[in-house]
MMTF fields as JSON, N, C-alpha, C and O atoms, coordinates in Angstrom:
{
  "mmtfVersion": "1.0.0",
  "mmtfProducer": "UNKNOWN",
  "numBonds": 303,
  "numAtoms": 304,
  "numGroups": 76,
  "numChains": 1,
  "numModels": 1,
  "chainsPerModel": [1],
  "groupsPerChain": [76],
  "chainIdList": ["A"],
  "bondAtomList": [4, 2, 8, 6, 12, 10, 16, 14, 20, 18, 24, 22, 28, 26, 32, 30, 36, 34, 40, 38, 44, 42, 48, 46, 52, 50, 56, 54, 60, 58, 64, 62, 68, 66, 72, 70, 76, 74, 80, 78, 84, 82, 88, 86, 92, 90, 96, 94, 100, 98, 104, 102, 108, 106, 112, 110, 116, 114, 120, 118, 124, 122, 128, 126, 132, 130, 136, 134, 140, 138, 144, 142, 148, 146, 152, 150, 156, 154, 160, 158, 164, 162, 168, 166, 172, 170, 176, 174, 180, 178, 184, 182, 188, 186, 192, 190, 196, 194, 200, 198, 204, 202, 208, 206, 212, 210, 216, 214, 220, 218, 224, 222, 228, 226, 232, 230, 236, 234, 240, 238, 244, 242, 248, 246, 252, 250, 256, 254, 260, 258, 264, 262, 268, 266, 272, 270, 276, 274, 280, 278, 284, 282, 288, 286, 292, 290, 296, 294, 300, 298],
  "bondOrderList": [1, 1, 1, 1, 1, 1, 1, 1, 1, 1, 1, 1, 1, 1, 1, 1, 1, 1, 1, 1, 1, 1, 1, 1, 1, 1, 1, 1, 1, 1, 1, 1, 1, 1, 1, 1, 1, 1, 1, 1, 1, 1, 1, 1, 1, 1, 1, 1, 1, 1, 1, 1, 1, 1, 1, 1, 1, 1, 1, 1, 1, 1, 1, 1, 1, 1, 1, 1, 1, 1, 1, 1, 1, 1, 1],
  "groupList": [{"groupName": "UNK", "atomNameList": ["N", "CA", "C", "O"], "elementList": ["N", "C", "C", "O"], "formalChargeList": [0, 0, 0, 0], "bondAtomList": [1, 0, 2, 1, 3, 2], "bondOrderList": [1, 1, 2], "singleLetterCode": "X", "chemCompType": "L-PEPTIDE LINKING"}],
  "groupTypeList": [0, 0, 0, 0, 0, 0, 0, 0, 0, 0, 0, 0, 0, 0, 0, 0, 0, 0, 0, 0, 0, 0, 0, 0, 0, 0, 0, 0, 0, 0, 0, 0, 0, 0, 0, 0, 0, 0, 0, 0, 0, 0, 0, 0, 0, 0, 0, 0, 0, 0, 0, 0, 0, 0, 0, 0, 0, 0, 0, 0, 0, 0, 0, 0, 0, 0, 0, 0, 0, 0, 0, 0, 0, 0, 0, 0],
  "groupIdList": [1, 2, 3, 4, 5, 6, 7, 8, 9, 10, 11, 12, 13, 14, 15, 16, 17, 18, 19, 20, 21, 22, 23, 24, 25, 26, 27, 28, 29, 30, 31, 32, 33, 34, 35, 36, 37, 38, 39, 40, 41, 42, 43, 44, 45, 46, 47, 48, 49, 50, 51, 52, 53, 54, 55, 56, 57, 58, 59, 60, 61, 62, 63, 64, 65, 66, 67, 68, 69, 70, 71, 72, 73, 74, 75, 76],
  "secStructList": [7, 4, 4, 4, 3, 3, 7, 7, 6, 6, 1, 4, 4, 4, 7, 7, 3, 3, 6, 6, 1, 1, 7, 5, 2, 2, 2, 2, 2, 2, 2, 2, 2, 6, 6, 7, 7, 2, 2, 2, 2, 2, 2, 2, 6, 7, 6, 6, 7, 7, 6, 2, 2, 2, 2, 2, 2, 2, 2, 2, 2, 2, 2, 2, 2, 2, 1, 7, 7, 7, 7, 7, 7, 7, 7, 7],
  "xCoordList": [51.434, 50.069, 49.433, 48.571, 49.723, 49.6, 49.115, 47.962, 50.503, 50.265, 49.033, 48.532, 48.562, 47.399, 46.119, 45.229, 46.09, 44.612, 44.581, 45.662, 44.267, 44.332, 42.983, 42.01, 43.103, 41.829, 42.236, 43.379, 41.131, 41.157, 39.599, 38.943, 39.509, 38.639, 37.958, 36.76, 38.821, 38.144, 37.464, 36.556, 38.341, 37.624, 36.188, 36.017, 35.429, 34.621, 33.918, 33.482, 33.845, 33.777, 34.363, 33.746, 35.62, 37.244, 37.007, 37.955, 35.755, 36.124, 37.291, 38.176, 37.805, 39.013, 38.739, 37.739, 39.537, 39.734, 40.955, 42.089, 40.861, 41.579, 43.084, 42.635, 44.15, 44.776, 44.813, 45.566, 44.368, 44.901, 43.02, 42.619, 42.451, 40.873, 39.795, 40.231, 38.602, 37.988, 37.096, 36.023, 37.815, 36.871, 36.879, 37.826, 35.581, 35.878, 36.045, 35.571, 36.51, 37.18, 35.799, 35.457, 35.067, 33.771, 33.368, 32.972, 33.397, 32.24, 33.385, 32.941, 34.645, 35.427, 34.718, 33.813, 34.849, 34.988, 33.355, 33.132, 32.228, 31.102, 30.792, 30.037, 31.592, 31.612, 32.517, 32.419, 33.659, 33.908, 33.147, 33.139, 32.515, 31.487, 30.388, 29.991, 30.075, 28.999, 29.132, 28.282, 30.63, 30.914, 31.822, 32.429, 31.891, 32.269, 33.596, 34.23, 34.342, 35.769, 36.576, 36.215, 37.627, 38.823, 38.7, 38.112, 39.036, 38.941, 37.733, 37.805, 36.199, 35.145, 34.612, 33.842, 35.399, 35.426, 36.447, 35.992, 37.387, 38.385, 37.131, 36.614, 37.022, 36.593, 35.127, 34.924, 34.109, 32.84, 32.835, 32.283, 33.612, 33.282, 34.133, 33.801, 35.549, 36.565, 37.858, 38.979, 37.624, 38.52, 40.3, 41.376, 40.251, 41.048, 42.154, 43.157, 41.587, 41.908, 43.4, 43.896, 43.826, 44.427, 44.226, 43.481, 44.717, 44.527, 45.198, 44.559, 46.172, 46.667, 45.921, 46.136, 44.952, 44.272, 43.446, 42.788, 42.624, 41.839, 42.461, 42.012, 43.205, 43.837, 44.341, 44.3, 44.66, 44.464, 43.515, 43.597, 42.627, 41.254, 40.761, 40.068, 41.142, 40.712, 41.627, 41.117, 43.304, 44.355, 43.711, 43.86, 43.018, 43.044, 41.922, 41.704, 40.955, 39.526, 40.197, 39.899, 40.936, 41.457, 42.385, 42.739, 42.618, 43.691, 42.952, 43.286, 41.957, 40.823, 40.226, 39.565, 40.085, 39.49, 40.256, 39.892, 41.864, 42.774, 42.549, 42.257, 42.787, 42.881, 41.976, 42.079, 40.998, 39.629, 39.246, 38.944, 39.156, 38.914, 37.554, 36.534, 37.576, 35.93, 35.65, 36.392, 34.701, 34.71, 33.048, 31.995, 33.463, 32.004, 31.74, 32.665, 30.509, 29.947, 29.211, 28.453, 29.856, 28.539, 27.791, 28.075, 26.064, 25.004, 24.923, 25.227, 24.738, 24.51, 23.097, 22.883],
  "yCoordList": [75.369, 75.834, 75.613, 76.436, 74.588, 74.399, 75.563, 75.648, 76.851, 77.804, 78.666, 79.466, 78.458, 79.459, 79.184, 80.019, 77.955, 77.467, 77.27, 76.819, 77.351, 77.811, 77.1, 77.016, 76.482, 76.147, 76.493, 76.213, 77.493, 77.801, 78.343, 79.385, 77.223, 77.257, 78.475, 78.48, 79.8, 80.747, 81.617, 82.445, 81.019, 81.518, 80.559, 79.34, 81.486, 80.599, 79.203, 78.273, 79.084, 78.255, 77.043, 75.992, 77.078, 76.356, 75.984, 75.429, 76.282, 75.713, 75.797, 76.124, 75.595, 75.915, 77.094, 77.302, 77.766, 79.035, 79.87, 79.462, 80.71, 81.148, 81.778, 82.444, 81.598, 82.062, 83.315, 83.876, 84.544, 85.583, 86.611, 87.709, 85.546, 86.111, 85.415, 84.768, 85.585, 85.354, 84.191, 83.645, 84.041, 83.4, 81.91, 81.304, 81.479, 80.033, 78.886, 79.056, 77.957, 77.49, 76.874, 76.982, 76.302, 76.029, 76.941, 76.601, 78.718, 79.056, 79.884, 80.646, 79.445, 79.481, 78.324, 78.675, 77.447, 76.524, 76.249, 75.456, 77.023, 76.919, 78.008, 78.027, 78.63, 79.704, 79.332, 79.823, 78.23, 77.724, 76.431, 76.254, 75.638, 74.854, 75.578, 75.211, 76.444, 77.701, 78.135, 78.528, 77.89, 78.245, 79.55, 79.916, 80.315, 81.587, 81.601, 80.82, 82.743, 82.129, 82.747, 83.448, 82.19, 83.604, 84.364, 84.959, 85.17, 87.076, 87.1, 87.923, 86.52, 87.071, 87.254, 88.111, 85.932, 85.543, 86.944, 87.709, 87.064, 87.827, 89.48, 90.161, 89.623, 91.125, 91.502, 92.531, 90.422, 90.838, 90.216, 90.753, 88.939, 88.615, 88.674, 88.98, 88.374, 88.425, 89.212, 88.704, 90.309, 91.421, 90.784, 90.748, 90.364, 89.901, 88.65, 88.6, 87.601, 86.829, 86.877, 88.002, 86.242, 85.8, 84.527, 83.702, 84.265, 83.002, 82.018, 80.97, 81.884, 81.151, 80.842, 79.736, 81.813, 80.901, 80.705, 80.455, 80.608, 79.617, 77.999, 76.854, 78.37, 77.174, 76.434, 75.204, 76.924, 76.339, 75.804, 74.76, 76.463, 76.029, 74.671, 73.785, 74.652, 73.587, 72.431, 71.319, 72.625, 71.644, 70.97, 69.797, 71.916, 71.261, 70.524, 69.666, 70.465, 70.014, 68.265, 67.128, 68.599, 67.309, 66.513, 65.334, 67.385, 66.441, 65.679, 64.508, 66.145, 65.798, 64.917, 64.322, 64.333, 63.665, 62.435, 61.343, 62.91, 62.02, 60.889, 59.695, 61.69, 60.885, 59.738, 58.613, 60.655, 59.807, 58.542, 58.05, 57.652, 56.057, 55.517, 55.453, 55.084, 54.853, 53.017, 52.045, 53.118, 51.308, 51.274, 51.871, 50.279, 49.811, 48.222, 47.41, 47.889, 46.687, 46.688, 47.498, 45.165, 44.67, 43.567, 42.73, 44.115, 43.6, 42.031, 42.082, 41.052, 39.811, 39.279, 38.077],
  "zCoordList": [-32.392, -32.363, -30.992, -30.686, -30.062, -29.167, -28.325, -27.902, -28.016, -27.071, -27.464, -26.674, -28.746, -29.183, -28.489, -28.33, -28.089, -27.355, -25.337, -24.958, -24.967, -23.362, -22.993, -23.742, -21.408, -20.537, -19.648, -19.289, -18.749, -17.718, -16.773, -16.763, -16.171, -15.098, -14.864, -14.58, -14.991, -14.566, -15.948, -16.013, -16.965, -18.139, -18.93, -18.903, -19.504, -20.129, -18.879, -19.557, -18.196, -17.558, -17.865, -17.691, -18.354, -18.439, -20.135, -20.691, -20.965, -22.192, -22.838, -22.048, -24.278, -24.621, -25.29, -25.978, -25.1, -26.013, -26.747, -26.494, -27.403, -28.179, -26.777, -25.844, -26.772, -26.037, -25.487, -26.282, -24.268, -24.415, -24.594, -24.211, -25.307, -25.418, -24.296, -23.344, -24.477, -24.179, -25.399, -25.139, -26.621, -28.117, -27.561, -27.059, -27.779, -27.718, -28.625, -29.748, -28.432, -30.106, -30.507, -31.685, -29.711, -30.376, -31.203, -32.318, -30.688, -31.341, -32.911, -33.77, -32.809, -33.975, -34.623, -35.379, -34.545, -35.262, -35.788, -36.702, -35.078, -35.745, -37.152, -38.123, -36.722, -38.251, -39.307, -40.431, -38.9, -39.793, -40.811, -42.03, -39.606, -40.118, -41.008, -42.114, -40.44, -41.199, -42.789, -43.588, -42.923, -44.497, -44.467, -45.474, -43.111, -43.253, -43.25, -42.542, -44.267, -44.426, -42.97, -42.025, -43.3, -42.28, -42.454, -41.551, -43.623, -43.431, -42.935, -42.023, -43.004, -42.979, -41.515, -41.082, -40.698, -39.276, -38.679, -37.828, -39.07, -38.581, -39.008, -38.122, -39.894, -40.109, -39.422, -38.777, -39.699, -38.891, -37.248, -36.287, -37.247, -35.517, -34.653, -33.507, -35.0, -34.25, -34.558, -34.555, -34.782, -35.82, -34.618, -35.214, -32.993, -32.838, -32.701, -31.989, -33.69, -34.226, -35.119, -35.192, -35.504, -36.867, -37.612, -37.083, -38.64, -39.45, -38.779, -38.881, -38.154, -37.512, -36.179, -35.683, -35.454, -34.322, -34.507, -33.497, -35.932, -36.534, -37.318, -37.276, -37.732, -37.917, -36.49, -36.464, -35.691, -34.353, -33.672, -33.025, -33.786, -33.203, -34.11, -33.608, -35.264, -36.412, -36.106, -35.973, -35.944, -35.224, -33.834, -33.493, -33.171, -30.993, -31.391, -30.536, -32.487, -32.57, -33.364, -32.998, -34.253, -34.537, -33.722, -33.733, -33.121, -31.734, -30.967, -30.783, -30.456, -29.561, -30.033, -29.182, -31.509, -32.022, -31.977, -31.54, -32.717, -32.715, -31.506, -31.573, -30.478, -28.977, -28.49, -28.002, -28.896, -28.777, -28.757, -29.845, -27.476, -27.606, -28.252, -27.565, -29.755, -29.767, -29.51, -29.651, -29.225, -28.921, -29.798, -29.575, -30.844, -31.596, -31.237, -31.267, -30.925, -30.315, -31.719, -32.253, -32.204, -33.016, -32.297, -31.44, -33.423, -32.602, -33.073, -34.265, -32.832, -32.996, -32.938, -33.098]
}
């Protein structure tokens, strides 16, 4: 799933995006937050999509998370 997501500096102003497009996985992944399904994403906003580079975009968002160093300070 990896090759489905792309950064590049000259695109988007380097956000991540859908490989090959111009879609950005943010604004995938806000219509998924939205409630809106796949077909509905694929048929009204991104007819060039597939289910698989939504499920991608949903994979790079949990990777990113995965990675993520969090540091919690308790207060005393």
């Amino acid at each position: 799933m990896e090759h489905r997501i792309s950064v590049n500096p000259q695109i988007r102003f380097g956000k991540p995006c859908v490989s090959g497009t111009r879609i950005a996985v943010q604004e995938v992944l806000e219509l998924v937050e939205a409630g809106i399904s796949f077909s509905e994403i694929i048929e009204k906003y991104y007819p060039d999509l597939s289910v698989e580079d939504i499920r991608a975009c949903i994979q790079f968002a949990i990777n990113i998370i995965a990675a993520e160093e969090i540091h919690v300070s308790v207060a005393k």
